[in-house]
C-alpha positions as CSV (number, residue, x, y, z in Angstrom):
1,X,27.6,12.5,-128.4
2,X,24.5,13.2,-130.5
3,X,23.2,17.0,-130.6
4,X,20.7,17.7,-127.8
5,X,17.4,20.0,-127.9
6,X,18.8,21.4,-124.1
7,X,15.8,24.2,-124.2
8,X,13.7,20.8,-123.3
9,X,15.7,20.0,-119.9
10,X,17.2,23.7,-119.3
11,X,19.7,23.8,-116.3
12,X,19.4,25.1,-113.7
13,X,16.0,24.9,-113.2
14,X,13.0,24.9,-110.1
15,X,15.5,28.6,-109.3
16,X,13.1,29.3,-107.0
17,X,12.1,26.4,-105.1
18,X,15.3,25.4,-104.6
19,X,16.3,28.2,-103.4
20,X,14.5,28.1,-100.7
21,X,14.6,24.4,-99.9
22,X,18.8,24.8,-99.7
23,X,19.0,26.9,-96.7
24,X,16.5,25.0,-94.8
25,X,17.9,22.3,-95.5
26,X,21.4,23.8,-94.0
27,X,19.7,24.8,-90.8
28,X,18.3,21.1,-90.3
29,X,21.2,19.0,-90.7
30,X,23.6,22.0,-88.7
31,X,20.6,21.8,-86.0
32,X,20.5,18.0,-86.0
33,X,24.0,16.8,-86.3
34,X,27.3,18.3,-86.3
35,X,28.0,18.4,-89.8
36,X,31.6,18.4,-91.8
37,X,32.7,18.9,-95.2
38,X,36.3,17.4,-95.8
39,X,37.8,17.5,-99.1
40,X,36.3,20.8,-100.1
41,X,39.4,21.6,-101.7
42,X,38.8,18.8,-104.5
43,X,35.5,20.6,-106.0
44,X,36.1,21.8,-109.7
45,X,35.1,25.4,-110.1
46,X,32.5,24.2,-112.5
47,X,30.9,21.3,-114.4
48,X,29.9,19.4,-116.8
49,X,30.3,17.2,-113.5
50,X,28.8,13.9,-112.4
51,X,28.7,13.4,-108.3
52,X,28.5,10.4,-107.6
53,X,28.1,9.0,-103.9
54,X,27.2,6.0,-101.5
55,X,23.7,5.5,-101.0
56,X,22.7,4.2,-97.4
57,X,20.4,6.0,-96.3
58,X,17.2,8.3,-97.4
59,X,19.0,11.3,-96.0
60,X,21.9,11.1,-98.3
61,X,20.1,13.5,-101.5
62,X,19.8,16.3,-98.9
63,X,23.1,16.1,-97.7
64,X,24.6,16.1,-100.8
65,X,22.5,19.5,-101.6
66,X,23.6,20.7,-98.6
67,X,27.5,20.1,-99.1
68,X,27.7,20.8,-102.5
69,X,28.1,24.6,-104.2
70,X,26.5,24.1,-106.9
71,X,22.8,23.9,-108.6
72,X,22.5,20.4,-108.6
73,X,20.4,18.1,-110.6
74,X,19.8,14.2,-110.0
75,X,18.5,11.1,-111.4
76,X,16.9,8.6,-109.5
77,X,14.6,5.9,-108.8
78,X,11.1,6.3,-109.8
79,X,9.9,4.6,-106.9
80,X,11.1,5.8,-103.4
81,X,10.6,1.6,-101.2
82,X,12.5,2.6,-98.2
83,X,12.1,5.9,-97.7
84,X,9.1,6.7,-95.4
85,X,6.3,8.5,-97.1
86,X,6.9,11.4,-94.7
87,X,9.8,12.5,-97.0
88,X,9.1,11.3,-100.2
89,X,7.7,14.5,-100.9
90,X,11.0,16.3,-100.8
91,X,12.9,15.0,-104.1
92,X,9.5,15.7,-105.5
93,X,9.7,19.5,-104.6
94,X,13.4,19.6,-105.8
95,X,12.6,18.1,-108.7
96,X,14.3,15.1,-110.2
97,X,14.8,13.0,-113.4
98,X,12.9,9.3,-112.6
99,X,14.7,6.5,-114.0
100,X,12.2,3.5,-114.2
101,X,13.3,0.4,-113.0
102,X,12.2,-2.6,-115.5
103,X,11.9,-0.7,-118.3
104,X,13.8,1.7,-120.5
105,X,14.5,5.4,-118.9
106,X,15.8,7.4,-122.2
107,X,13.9,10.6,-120.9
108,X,16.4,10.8,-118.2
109,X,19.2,9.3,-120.5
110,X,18.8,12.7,-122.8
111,X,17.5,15.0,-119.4
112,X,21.3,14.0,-118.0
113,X,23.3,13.9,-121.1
114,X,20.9,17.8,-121.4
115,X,22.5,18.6,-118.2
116,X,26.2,17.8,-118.9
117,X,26.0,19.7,-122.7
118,X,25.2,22.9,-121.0
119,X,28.1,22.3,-118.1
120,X,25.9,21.3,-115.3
121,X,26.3,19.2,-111.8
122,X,24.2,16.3,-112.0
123,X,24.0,13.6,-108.6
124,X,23.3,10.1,-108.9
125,X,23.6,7.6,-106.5
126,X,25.5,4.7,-108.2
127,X,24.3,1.9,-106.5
128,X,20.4,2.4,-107.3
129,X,19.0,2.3,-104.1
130,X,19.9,2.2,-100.3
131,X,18.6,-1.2,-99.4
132,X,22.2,-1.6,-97.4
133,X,24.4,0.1,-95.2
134,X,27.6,-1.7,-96.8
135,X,28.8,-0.4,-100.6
136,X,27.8,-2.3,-103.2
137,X,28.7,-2.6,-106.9
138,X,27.0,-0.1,-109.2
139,X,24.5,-0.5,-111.7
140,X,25.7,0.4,-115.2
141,X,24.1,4.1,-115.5
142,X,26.9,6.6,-113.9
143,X,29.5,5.3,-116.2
144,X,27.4,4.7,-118.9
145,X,27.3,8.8,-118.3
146,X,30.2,9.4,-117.8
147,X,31.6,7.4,-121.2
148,X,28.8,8.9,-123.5
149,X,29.3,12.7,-122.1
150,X,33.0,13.0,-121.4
151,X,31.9,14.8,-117.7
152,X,34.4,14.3,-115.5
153,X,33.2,11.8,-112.3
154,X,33.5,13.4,-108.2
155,X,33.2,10.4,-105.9
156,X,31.8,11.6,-102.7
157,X,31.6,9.0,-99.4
158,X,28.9,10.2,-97.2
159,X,28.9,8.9,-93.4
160,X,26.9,9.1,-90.6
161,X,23.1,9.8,-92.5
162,X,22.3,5.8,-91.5
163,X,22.4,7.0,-87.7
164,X,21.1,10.2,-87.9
165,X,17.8,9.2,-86.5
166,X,18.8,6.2,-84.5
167,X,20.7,9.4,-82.4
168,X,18.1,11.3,-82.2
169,X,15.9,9.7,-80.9
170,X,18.3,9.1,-77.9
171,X,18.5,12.8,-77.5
172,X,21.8,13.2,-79.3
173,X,22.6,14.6,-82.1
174,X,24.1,13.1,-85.4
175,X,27.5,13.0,-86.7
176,X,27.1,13.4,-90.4
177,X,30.6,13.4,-92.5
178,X,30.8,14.4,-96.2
179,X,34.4,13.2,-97.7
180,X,34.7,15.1,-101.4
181,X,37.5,12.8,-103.4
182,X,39.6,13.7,-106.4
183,X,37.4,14.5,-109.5
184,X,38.6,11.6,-112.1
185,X,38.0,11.3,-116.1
186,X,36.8,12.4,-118.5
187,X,37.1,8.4,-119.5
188,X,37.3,7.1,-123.2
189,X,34.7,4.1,-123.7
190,X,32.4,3.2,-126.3
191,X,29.2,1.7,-125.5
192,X,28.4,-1.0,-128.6
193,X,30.2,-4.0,-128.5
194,X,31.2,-6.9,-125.4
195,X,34.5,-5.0,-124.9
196,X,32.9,-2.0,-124.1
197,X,30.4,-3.1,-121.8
198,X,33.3,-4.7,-120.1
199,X,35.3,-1.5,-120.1
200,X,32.1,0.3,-118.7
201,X,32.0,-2.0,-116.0
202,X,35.6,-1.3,-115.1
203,X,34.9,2.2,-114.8
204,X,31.9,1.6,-112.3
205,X,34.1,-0.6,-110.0
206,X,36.3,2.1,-110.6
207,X,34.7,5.0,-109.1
208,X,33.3,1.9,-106.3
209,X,36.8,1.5,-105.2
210,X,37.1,6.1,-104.9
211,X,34.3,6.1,-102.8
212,X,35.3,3.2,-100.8
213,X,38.2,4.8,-99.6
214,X,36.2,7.6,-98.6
215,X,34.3,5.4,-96.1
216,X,35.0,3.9,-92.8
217,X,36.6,0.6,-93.3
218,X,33.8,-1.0,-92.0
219,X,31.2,0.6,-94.7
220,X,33.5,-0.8,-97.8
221,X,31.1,-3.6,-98.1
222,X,32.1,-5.4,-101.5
223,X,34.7,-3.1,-102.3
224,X,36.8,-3.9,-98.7
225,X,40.4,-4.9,-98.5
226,X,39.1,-6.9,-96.1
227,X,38.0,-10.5,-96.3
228,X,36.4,-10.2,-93.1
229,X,34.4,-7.5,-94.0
230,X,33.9,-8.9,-97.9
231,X,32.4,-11.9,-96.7
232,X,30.1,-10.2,-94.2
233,X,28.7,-7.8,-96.7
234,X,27.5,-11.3,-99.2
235,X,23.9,-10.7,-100.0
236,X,23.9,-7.1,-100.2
237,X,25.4,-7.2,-104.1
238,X,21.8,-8.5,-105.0
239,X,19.8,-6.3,-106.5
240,X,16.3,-5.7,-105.0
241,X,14.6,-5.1,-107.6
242,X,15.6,-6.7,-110.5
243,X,11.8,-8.3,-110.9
244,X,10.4,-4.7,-110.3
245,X,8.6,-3.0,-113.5
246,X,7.5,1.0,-112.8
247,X,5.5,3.2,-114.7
């Protein structure tokens, strides 16, 4: 990997802020749902790390904060399209790096491959978006990551975010579930030729099939032993918004 200025993307960062976003966000989700943490056992006692989990719901970031030890830093979609606008302001407060969808995001490209040079946490979502409540494949970008920094991959399955509201709004609290699996890698592929692409795409079904098995059987979507459950989930592969063009 090519030498990176890391006094441009300095991690941590937002000290502050953050730390006082974390503990509220504690007390919600352990006011609103009765919240676990399974696995803890598998965290590494340090990065460079990439956490990658499911992505069903606009609740999942927080949770992620809230489960996790560490300072974390993410990279996401510019664009927020089904998260209500009541919330949208909270990734802004924490502060992420905006990948633009339609066009070429190399200032989040360096920000993360910043983050991992100085032996950060970074979260990313790995299907780009939570326009399904089934797992999907991934888009290229978390093992394109993983191949060009060498940071090892922790596949997290979060479960229960979807219905947190839905309860709620019965007068019931939610039942949120954070499985932490085995940290994996780091994975040797290049990133020039056919073969590599292909090997990069292996890797991102990969870590699809980890978090699967971190999931309810009927949340496997695509990646589902199942057939049943394989064909039901058809449609959701399709990207959303691969006609999109932000920024």
């Amino acid at each position: 990997m090519a030498k990176i200025d890391v006094s441009k993307y300095p991690y941590p960062r937002r000290r502050f802020i953050r730390g006082l976003i974390k503990p509220i966000l504690a007390v919600a989700l352990g006011t609103l749902s009765d919240f676990k943490i399974e696995g803890a056992e598998n965290l590494p006692k340090s990065g460079p790390l990439l956490v990658a989990a499911n992505h069903f719901s606009f609740v999942d970031p927080p949770t992620v904060i809230r489960a996790l030890p560490w300072p974390l830093d993410f990279i996401g979609g510019f664009q927020m399209p089904n998260a209500p606008a009541s919330v949208t302001s909270l990734p802004k407060l924490w502060g992420y790096y905006p990948v633009f969808r339609g066009r070429s995001s190399r200032t989040a490209l360096v920000a993360a491959q910043a983050v991992m040079a100085q032996k950060g946490v970074l979260g990313i979502f790995p299907e780009g978006g939570s326009w399904a409540t089934v797992l999907r494949p991934p888009r290229p970008g978390v093992a394109f990551l993983a191949a060009r920094t060498q940071a090892r991959i922790l596949p997290i399955g979060l479960d229960g975010c979807t219905e947190l509201f839905p309860r709620l709004r019965k007068g019931k609290r939610g039942k949120i579930i954070v499985r932490i699996g085995k940290p994996f890698g780091p994975v040797e592929v290049g990133s020039h030729t056919r073969a590599d692409r292909s090997k990069i795409d292996e890797l991102g079904h990969d870590l699809m099939h980890r978090i699967a098995e971190l999931l309810p059987p009927e949340r496997r979507g695509f990646y589902s032993k199942d057939p049943a459950i394989r064909e039901a989930a058809k449609g959701t592969e399709i990207y959303p918004w691969d006609d999109m063009v932000e920024g």
